[in-house]
C-alpha positions in Angstrom: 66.5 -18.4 39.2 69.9 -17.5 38.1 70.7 -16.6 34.3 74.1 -17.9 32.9 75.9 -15.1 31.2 78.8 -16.2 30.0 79.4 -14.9 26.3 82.6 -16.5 24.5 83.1 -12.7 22.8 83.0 -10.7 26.0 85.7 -13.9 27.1 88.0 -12.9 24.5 88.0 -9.5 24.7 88.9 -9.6 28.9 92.0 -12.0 27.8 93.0 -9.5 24.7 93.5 -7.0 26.8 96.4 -8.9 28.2 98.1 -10.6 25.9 98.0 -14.0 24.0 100.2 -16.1 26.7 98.6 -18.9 28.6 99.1 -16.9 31.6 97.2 -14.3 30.2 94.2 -16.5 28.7 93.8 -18.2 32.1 94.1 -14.5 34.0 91.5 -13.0 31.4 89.0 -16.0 32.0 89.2 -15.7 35.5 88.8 -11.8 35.3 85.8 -12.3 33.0 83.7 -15.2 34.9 84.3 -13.0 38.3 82.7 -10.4 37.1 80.4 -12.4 35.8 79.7 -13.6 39.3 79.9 -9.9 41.2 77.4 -8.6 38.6 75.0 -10.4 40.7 74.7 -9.2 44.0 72.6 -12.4 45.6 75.4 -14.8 44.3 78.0 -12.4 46.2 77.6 -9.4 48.2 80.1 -6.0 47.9 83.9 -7.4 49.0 83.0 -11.0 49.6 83.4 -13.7 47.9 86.5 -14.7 46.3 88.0 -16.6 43.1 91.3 -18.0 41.9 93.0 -19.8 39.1 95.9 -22.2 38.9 98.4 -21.0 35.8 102.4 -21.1 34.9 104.8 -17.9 34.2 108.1 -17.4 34.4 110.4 -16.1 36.9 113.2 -14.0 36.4 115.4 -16.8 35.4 113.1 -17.6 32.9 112.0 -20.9 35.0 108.9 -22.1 34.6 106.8 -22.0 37.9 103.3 -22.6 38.9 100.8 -19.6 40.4 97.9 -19.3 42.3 96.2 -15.9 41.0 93.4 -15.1 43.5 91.2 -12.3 44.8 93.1 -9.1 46.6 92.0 -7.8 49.3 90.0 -5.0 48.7 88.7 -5.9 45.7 85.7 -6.4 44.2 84.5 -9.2 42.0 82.0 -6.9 39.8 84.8 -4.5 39.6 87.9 -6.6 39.5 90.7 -6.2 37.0 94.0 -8.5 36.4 96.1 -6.5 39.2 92.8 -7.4 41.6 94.0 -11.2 41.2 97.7 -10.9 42.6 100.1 -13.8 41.6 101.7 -15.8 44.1 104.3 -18.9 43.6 102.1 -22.3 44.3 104.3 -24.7 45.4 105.4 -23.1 49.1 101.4 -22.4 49.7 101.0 -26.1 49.3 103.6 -27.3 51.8 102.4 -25.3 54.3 99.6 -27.9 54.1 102.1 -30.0 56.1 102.0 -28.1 59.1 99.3 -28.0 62.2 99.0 -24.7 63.1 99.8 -21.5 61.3 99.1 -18.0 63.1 97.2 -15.5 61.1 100.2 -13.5 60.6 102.1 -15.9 59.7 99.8 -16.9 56.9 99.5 -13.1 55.6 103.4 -12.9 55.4 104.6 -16.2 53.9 101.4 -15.5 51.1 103.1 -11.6 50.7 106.8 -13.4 50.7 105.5 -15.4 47.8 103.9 -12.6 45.4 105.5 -12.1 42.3 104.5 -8.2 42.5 105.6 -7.3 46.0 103.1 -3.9 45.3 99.7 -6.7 45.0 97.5 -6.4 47.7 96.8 -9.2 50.4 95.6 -12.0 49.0 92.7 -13.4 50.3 92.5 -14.9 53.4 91.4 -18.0 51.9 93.8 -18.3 49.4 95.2 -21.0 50.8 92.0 -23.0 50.9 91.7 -22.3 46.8 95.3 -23.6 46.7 94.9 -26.9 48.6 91.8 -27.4 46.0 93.5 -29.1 43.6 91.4 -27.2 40.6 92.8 -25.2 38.1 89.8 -22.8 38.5 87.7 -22.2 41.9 85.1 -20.1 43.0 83.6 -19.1 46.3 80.2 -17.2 46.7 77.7 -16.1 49.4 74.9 -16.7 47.3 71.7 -16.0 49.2 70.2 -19.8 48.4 73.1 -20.9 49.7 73.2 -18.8 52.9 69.7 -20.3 53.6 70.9 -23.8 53.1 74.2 -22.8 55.4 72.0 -22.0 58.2 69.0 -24.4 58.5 69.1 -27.3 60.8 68.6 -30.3 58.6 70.8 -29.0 56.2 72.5 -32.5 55.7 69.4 -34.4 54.9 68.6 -31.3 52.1 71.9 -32.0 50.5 72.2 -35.4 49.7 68.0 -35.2 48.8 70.0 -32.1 46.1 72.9 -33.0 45.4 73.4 -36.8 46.5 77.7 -37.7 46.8 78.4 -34.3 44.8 78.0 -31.8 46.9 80.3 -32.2 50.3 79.8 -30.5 53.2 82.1 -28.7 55.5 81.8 -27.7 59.2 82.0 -24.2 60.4 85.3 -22.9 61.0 86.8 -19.5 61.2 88.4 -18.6 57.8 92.3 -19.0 57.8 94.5 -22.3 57.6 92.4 -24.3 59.8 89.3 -24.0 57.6 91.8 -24.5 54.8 92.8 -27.9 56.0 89.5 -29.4 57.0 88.2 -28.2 53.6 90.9 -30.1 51.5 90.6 -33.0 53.8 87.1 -33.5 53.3 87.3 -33.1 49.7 90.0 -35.8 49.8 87.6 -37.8 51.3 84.8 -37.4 48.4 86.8 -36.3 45.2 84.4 -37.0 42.8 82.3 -34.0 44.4 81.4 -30.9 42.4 81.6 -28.1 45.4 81.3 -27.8 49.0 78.8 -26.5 50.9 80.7 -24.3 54.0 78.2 -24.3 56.7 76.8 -20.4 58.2 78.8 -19.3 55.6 78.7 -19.9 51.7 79.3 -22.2 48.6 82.5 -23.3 46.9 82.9 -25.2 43.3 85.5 -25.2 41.0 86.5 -26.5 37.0 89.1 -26.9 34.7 88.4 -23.8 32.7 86.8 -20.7 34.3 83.7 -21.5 31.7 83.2 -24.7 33.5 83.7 -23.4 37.4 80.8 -20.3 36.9 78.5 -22.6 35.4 78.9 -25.3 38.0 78.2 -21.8 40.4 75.0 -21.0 38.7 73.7 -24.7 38.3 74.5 -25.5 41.9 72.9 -22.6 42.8 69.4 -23.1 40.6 69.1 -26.4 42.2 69.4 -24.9 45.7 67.2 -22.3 44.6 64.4 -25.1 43.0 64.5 -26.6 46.0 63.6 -23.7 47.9 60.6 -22.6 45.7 59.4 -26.2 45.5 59.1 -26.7 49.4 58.2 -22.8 50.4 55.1 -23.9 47.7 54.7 -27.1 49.6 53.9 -25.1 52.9 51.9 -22.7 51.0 54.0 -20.1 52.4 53.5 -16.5 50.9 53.8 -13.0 51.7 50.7 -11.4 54.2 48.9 -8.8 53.2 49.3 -6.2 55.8 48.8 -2.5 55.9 51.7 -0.6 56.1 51.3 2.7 58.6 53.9 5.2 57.4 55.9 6.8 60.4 57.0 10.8 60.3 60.3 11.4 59.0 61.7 13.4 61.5 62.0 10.5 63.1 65.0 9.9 61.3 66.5 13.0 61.9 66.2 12.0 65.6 67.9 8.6 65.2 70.5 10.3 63.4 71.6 12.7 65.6 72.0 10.5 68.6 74.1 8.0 66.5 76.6 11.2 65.4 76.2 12.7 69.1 77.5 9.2 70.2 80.2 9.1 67.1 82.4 12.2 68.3 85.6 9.2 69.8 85.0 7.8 66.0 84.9 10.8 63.8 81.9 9.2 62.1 78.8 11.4 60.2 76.2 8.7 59.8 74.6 8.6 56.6 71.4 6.6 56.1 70.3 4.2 53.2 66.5 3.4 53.6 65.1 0.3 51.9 61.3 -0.5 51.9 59.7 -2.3 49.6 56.8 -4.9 50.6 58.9 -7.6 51.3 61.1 -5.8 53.6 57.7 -3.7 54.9 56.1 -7.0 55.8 58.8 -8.8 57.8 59.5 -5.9 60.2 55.9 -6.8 61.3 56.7 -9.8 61.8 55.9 -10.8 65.6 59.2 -13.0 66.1 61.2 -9.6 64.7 63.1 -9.0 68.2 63.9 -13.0 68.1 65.3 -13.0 64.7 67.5 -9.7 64.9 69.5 -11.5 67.8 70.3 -14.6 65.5 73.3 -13.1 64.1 74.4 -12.9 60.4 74.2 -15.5 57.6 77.9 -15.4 56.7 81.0 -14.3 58.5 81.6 -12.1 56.1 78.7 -9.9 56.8 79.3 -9.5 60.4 82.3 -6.3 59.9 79.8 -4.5 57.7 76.4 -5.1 59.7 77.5 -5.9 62.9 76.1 -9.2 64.6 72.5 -7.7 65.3 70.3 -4.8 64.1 68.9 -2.2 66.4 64.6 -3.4 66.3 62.2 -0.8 66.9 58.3 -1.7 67.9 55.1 -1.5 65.1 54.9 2.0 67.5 57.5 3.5 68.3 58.0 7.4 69.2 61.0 9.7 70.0 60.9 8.3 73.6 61.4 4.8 72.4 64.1 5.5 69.9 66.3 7.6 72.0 65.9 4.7 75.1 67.0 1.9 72.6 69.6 3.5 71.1 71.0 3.9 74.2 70.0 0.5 75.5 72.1 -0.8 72.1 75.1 1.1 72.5 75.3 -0.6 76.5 74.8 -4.0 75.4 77.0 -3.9 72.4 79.7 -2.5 75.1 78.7 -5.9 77.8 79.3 -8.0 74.4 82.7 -6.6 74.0 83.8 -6.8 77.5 82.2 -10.2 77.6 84.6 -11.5 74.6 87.6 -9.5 75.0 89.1 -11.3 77.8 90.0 -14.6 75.3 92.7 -12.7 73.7 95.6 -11.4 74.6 96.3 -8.6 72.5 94.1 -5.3 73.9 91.5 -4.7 71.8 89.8 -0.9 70.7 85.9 -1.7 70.8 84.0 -0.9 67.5 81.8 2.1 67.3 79.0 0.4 69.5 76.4 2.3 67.7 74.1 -0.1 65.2 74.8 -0.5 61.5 71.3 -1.4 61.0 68.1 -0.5 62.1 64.8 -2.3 61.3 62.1 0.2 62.0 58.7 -0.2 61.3 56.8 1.9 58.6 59.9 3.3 57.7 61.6 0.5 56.4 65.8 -1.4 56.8 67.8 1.6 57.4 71.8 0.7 56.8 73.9 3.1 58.4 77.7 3.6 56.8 80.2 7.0 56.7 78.5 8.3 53.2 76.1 7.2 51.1 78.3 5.1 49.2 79.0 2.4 52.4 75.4 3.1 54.0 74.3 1.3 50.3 76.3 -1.2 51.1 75.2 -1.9 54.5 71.9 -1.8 53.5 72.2 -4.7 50.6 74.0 -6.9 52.9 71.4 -6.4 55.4 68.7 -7.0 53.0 70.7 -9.6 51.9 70.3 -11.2 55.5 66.7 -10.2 56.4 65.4 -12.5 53.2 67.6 -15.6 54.0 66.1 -15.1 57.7 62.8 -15.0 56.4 63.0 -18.0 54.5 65.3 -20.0 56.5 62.2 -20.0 59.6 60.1 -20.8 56.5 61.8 -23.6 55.8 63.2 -25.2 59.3 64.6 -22.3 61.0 67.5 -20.1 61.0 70.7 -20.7 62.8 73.8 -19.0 61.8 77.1 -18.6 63.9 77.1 -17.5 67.7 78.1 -14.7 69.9 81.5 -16.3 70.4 82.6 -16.9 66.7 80.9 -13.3 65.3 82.5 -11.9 67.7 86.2 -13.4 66.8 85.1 -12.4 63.0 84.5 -9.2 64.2 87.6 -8.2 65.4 89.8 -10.4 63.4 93.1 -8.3 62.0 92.6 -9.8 58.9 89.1 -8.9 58.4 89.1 -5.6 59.6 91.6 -5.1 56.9 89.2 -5.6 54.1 87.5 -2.4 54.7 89.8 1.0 53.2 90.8 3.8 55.8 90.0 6.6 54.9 92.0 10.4 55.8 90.1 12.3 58.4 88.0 14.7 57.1 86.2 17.3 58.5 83.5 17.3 55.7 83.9 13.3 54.9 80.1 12.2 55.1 78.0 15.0 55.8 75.2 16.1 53.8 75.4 18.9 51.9 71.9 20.6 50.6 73.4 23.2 47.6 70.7 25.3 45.4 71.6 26.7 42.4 73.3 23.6 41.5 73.1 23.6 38.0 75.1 27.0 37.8 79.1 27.6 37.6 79.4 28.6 40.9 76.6 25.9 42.6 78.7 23.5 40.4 82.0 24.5 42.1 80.6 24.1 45.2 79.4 20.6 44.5 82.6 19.6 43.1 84.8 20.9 46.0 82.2 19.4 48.5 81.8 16.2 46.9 85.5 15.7 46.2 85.8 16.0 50.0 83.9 13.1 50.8 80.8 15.2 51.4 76.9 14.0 50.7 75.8 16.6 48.1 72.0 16.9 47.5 71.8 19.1 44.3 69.4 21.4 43.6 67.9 23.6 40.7 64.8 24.6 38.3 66.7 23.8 35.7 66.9 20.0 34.9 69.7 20.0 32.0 72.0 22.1 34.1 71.7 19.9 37.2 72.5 17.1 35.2 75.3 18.3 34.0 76.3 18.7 37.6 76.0 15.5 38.2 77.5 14.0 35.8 81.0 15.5 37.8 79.3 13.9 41.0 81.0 10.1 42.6 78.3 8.1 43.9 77.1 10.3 46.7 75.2 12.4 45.6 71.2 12.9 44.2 69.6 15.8 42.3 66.1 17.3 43.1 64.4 19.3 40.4 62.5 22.0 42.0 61.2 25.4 41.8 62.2 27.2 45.0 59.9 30.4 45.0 57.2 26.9 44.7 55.7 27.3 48.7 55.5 23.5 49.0 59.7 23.4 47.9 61.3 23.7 51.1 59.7 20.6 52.6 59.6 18.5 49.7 63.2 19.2 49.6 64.1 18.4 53.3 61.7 15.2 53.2 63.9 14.2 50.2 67.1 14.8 52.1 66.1 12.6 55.0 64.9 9.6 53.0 68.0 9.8 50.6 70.5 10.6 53.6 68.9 10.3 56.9 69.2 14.3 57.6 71.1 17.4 56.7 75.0 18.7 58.0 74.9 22.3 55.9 73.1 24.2 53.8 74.5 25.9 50.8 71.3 28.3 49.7 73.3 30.1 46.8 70.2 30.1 44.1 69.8 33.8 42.7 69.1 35.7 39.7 69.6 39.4 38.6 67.6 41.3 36.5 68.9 44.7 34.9 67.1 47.8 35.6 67.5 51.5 37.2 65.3 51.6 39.9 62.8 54.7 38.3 62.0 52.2 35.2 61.9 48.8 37.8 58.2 47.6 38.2 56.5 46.3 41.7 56.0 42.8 40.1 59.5 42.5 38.9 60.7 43.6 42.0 58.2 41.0 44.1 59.8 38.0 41.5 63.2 39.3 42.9 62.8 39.1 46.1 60.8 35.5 45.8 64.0 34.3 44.6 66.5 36.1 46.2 65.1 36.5 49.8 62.0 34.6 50.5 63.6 31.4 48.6 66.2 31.6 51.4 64.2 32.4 53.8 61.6 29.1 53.5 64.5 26.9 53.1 66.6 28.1 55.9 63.5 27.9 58.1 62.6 24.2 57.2 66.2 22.8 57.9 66.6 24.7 61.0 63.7 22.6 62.3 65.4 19.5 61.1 69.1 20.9 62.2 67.0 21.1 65.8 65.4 17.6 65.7 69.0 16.2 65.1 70.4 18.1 68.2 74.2 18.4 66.9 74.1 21.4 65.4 74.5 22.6 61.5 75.8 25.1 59.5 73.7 27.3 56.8 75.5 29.3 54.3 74.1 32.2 52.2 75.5 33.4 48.7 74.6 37.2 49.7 76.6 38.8 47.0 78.5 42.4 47.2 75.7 43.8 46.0 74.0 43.7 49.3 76.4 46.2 50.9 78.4 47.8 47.9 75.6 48.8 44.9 75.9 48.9 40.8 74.3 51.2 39.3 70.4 49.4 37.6 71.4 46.3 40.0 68.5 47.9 42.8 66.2 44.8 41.8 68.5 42.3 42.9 70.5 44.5 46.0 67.7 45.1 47.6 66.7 41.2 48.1 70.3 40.5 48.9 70.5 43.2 51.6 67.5 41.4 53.2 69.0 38.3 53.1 72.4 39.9 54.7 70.1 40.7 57.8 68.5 37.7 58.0 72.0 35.5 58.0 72.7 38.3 61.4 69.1 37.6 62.7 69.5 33.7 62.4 73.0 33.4 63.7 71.5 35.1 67.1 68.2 33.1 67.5 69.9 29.7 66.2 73.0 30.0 68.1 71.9 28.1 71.3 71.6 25.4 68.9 75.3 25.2 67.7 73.8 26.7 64.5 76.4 28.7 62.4 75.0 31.2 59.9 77.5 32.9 57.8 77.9 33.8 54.2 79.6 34.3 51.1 80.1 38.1 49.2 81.2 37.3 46.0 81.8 40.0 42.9 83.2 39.6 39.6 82.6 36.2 39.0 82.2 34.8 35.4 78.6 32.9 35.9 74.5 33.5 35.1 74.4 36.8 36.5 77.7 38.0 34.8 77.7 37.0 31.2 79.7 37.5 28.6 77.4 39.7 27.0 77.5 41.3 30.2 81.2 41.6 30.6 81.4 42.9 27.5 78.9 45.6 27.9 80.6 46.4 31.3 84.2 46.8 30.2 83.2 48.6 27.2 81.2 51.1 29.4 84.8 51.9 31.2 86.9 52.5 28.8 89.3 49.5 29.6 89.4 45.6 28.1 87.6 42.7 29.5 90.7 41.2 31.5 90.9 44.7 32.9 87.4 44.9 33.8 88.0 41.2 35.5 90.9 41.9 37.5 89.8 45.3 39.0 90.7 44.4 42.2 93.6 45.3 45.0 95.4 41.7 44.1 94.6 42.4 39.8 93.4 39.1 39.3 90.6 37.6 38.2 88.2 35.5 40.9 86.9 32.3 39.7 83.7 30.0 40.9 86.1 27.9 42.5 87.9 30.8 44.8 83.9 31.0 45.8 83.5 27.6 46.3 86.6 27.5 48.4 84.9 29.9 50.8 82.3 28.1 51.1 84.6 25.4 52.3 86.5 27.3 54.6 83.6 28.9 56.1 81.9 24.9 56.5 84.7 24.1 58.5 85.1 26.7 60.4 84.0 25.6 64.1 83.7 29.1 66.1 82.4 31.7 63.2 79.1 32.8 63.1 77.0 35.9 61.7 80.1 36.6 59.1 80.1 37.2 55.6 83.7 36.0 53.4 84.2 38.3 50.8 85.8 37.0 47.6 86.2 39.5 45.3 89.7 39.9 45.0 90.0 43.2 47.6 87.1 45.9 46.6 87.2 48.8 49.7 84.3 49.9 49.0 82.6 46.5 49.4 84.3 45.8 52.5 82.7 44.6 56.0 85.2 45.4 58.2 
């Protein structure tokens, strides 16, 4: 059931931060109760859902005039601030009520002509529906009861058994005018009702104050909600008991790279979010599974983010099975484009035809978006949709839109524009596996990766460090506390990068540590904890996501932090050189065997660079030995100037990019002959 959290303090202090107008009280209380309503994500799912409230300003004659403030596109109701709600002048929305048809774009520019801030966003697409409700407040959700009522076959007979005359139902139509009008004709035709119920696709109430509207939401939405539990109970339905068999995870390297190999026309790195809990476990055993995943989705909404069906793999499926599907998807998705296209007149570009979402049993709902972030959100909405599925056949079956209208919502203008483009980037969604995360130059790295749009799976021994790292970290991106030199390490780590991510793009292996010590006074053990570290640390780690860079089958790119030392020694620096001249021939002897893979090796020879190894203390000690100052002592080089963790992490960059290099080692140390390659 669905708790009501509307607190009159937390009102006050949303309208506050505007201003003490009634304008502003009405604007605050609508920001407020949306986010009240996007907190929840089964009363409204990530972009949908929309609200609006009815409220007088003044124009620049100092007129009084009536607005309609309403969701912008883009927005999001759990995130939504004032300048997410974009005023526009009421009284020209409502005549268009007048009319009998209205194009799309006709629509979108008479509602921008009419913006009092000609920098707002679009409003809605059903803003015009909220302004032919004549209600001060209104409020529209995709609440997951309501989805299941939406979608069942005797959902009349549930309603008025609910709701009796309060609750009014409208048929499907395709949001724009037309839904617009049919919804403010049937609520002329019961006005004493409380909401509407839009069928295969969500729940509309409204109330003079924004209080009133959200409480109406989450009343409405209990009852639907009793309802279900009462008659589920009534059938005795409940969950099966069924063991689980957990497939390998390689498998998902292997879906992954033949979505990505089939992604080159859309520059588009799939990144995977995996759900699998019980309930989600038990339906995809469910023996009607390939039925239900043709269906379509529960809301119109849904259909841009999730496309209209999932990709279903059998209780047993192998590599055989997955690559034959995948392909078999991508074929029909192109007849179901070619099929549809010829109704409109405009040419149309056809969608990525690889799926969105892939139910795959005894791994679990995978949801498949451009980084992390999106791949989340695929994966709630399609959650979202597999439970009101599962209950909806429960309770009478489920029937949401067909081919023909998904397929209009699918390549509708105005709802492709509720998703953000995004610049092309060459790094944007791949995943990024970076030891020695917690240090200053690991943490350069991440934040140069990261800010690129880049996956980053952080990793380091210690836990404080890499949490510090993180804390500079957006959404994508996960941290993995682990002891390299540990021989179980390297596949923990790349099993934790495929059920986070799906796979890996690059590896970063920069985690290293140098002891002090002329080589007469340096012990065998100390040396053999050297060279776990800073050679055989590399070496496991390289080797395990090699075999996963193989199993994907569209190449990768591993890059070493080798360090000057390898090729240009300091004096009582033998314990950590030697290591690092190992690992400078084992970045050559991996860049010839992986090669045939389109596997880059390269690396990064670095000097000078304030971090763990080269401490203050250090500096100090250094410069003083020299005769010269610390800045001095920094800038030593042929430009005189001092290189930073982020001149590293650049290279790293560069060398990531870089789409024909191979066995080479970048060095950043500001120009030092001696340590020179080439």
């Amino acid at each position: 059931m669905f708790i009501n959290l509307w607190n009159e303090k937390n009102q006050k202090k949303h309208i506050n931060i505007l201003g003490n107008t009634q304008f502003d009280i009405d604007l605050g209380s609508r920001v407020y109760t949306s986010r009240l309503i996007g907190s929840i994500p089964d009363l409204v799912m990530h972009g949908g859902g929309n609200t609006s409230c009815k409220t007088y300003t003044k124009n620049i004659f100092n007129e009084k005039m009536e607005v309609i403030c309403v969701k912008g596109s883009g927005w999001d109701l759990e995130t939504i601030e004032a300048k997410g709600l974009p005023s526009i002048r009421l009284e020209p929305l409502l005549e268009l009520r007048k009319l009998k048809k209205l194009s799309d774009e006709n629509m979108v520019n008479l509602q921008r002509a009419n913006l009092l801030d000609s920098q707002s966003p679009n409003p809605s697409v059903e803003t015009l529906l909220h302004a032919f409700l004549p209600h001060k407040f209104v409020d529209h959700t995709h609440a997951t009861p309501f989805l299941i009522l939406a979608n069942l076959p005797n959902y009349k007979k549930i309603v008025d058994e609910i709701f009796g005359s309060k609750l009014a139902v409208v048929p499907y139509i395709m949001p724009g005018f037309d839904l617009a009008k049919k919804a403010a004709d049937i609520y002329d035709l019961h006005p004493d009702c409380e909401g509407l119920l839009l069928l295969n696709h969500g729940h509309f109430t409204w109330g003079r104050t924004a209080k009133e509207s959200y409480e109406r939401v989450i009343k409405q939405t209990n009852k639907v909600q009793k309802w279900i539990n009462k008659n589920l109970k009534a059938k005795k339905y409940f969950q099966k008991k069924i063991k689980i068999e957990k497939k390998e995870l390689s498998f998902l390297s292997t879906i992954r790279g033949d979505i990505e190999k089939h992604s080159k026309d859309y520059n588009f790195v799939p990144t995977f979010d995996i759900r699998n809990d019980k309930k989600i476990s038990s339906f995809l055993l469910r023996k009607d599974l390939s039925i239900l995943a043709r269906r379509g989705v529960s809301s119109p909404d849904h259909v841009i983010r999730i496309k209209g069906n999932p990709l279903v793999l059998s209780k047993n499926f192998n590599e055989k099975e997955i690559l034959i599907k995948l392909n078999n998807f991508r074929n029909e998705y192109n007849s179901y484009f070619k099929r549809n296209k010829k109704r409109f007149k405009n040419k149309l570009k056809m969608l990525n035809p690889n799926p969105n979402v892939i139910w795959a049993p005894g791994i679990g709902l995978i949801g498949i978006g451009g980084d992390k972030k999106s791949a989340a959100l695929v994966a709630d909405i399609a959650e979202q949709n597999m439970h009101v599925m599962h209950y909806g056949e429960a309770l009478g079956g489920y029937y949401p839109i067909k081919e023909k209208d998904q397929f209009d919502i699918e390549y509708w203008s105005l709802e492709q524009a509720k998703i953000k483009k995004t610049n092309i980037s060459l790094i944007r969604g791949k995943t990024v596996l970076i030891t020695g995360a917690g240090g200053i130059i690991g943490r350069q790295i991440a934040k140069v990766f990261n800010s690129e749009g880049a996956n980053v799976v952080l990793v380091d021994k210690d836990l404080k460090s890499l949490q510090e790292t993180h804390k500079l970290m957006n959404s994508n991106s996960i941290i993995l506390q682990s002891d390299l030199t540990d021989s179980t390490a390297p596949k923990l780590i790349t099993n934790s990068c495929l059920q986070n991510f799906g796979g890996i793009d690059i590896l970063i292996s920069n985690a290293g540590y140098a002891l002090e010590s002329s080589i007469l006074d340096l012990d065998i053990t100390t040396l053999k904890e050297s060279f776990e570290l800073n050679f055989f640390a590399h070496f496991n780690l390289a080797k395990e996501v090699s075999k996963v860079f193989i199993n994907q089958s569209v190449g990768g790119k591993i890059l070493f932090n080798v360090s000057k030392q390898a090729v240009n020694p300091g004096k009582n620096f033998g314990s950590y050189g030697l290591p690092k001249a190992t690992l400078m021939f084992l970045l050559k002897q991996l860049a010839l065997e992986l090669g045939e893979y389109n596997i880059s090796v390269n690396g990064v020879n670095a000097d000078k660079i304030r971090s763990g190894l080269l401490t203050p203390s250090m500096i100090k000690k250094r410069s003083q030995s020299r005769g010269i100052d610390e800045n001095q002592y920094m800038t030593s080089n042929l430009l005189s100037k001092e290189v930073e963790a982020k001149h590293v992490a650049e290279g790293f960059l560069s060398l990531a990019i870089s789409e024909r290099t191979s066995a080479h080692v970048l060095t950043i140390d500001g120009g030092n002959i001696e340590a020179s390659l080439r």
